[in-house]
N, C-alpha and C positions, 0 to 999 in steps of 0.2 A: 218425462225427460226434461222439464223445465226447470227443474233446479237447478241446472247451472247456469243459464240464461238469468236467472235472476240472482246470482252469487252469493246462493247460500253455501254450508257447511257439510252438506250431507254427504257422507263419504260411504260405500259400498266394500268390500271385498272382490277385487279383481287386480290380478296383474299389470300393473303399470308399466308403459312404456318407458324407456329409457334415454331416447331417442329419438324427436318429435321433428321432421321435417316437413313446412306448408310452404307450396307451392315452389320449391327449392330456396325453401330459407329454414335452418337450425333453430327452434326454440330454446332460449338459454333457462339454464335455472328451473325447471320445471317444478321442484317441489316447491318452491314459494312462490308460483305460479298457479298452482293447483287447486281448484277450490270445491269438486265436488263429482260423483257418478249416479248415472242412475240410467236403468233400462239396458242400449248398446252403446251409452255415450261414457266419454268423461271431457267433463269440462276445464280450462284454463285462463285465465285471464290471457288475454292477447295484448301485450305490449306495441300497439300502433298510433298513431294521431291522425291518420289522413281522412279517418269518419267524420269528418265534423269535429275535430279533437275529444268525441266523448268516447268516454272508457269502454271498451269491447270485452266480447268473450268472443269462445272458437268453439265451439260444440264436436268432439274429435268422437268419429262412431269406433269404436276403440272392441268392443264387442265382438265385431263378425269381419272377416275380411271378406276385401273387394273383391279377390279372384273365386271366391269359393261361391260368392252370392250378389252375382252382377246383376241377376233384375229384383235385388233388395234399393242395390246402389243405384243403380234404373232410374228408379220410381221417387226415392230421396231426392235425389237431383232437380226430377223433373218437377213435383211437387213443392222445393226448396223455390225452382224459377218462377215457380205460380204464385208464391208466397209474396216473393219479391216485387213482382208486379200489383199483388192484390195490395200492400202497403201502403205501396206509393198514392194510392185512390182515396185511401182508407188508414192513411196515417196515424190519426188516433187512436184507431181501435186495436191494429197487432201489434204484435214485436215486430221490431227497425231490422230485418236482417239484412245484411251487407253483399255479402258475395259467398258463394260455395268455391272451396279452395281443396286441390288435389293434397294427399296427407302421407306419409313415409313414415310408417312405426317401426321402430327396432327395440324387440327385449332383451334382459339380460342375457337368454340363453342362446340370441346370438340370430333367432328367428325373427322376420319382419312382415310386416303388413301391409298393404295399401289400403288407403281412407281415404275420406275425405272430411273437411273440417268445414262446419255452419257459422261463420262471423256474423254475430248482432253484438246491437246495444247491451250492455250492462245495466243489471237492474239491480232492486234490493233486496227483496224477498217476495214469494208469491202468497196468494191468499191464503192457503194452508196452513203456514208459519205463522200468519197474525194472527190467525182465529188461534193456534196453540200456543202460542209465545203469549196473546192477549188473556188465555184461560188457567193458564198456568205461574203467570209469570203476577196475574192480576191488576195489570196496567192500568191507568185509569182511560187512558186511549183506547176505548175497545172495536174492533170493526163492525160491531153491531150497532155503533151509533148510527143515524139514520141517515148523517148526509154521507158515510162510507160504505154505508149497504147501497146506496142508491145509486155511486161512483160502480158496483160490481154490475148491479142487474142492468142500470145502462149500458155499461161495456158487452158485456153477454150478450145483451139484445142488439143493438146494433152489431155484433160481430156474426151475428146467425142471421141478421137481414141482409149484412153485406155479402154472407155466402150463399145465401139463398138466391141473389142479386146477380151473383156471377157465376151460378153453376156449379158450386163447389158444397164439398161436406169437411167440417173438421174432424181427425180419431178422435180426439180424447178432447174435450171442452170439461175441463173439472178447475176447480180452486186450487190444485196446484199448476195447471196453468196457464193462472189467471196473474201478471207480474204484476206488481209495485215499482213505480220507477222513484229517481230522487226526487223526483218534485211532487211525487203522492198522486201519480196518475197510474190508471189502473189500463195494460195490454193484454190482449190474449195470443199466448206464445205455441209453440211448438206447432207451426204452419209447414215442417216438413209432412206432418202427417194429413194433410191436403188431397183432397182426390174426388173424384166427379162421383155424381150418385148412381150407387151399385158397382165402383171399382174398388171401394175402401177395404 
């Protein structure tokens, strides 16, 4: 689900919302705010400044709703606030997430949802994309050069010793979510799926 954390293009087949309210505020414009789905999410640019002025997303769990599957949402939550805390320690190493914000879906056929919405940092692509974009595209910039292999498997290692450190296990530690940010520094994202060992 970290493609939209790092604002790629990958777009999925699912029903979109027409009607996105967080934490009692209207998103305008949504289709040129839209930038991508994948898993139970879809993602948005968030139109805010108060993070430090740097460019956000909203990670909107758009897939399943809140009343049908509350100790989905439970555990999101509770693992989004561990996320938050482990960051702050550990800056470097994850994705910047902001705040988890209550979420109000309405589709066209008039049915709605409640969500909730994951605000982080805006990134640019995750590992995945460069190694493809790098292999196909034949860039002379490849991620196999050796000082940006060495930018992932540090990030990786220190992200498995800071969770080993705190008692925690990641789901999914893969190259897609592994972010690129704009200044060519490498996070490892998707910290909602965070959980102690043998709860994951």
């Amino acid at each position: 689900m970290s493609l939209a954390s790092s604002g790629q293009n990958r777009k999925i087949a699912r029903e979109r919302p027409v009607s996105i309210v967080v934490n009692g505020q209207s998103i305008n414009d949504l289709e040129a705010l839209y930038i991508g789905s994948g898993g139970f999410a879809d993602i948005y640019s968030y139109p805010v400044s108060k993070y430090n002025k740097k460019p956000a997303v909203i990670k909107l769990i758009t897939g399943v709703d809140k009343n049908d599957r509350p100790d989905f949402f439970k555990n999101l939550e509770e693992s989004s606030q561990a996320a938050i805390q482990l960051q702050t320690k550990y800056r470097d190493v994850f994705l910047n997430i902001h705040e988890i914000l209550p979420v109000q879906l309405t589709y066209a056929d008039g049915s709605s949802k409640e969500s909730v919405g994951i605000v982080s940092d805006r990134m640019v692509h995750d590992v995945l994309d460069e190694v493809t974009q790098n292999r196909d595209q034949n860039r002379s910039r490849a991620l196999f050069e050796v000082s940006l292999t060495a930018k992932v498997f540090l990030t990786y290692i220190k992200g498995l010793r800071a969770l080993y450190e705190e008692g925690l296990v990641h789901g999914d530690i893969t190259p897609q979510n592994m972010l690129i940010s704009p200044a060519n520094e490498f996070v490892i994202s998707d910290l909602d799926t965070l959980a102690e060992p043998g709860t994951s």
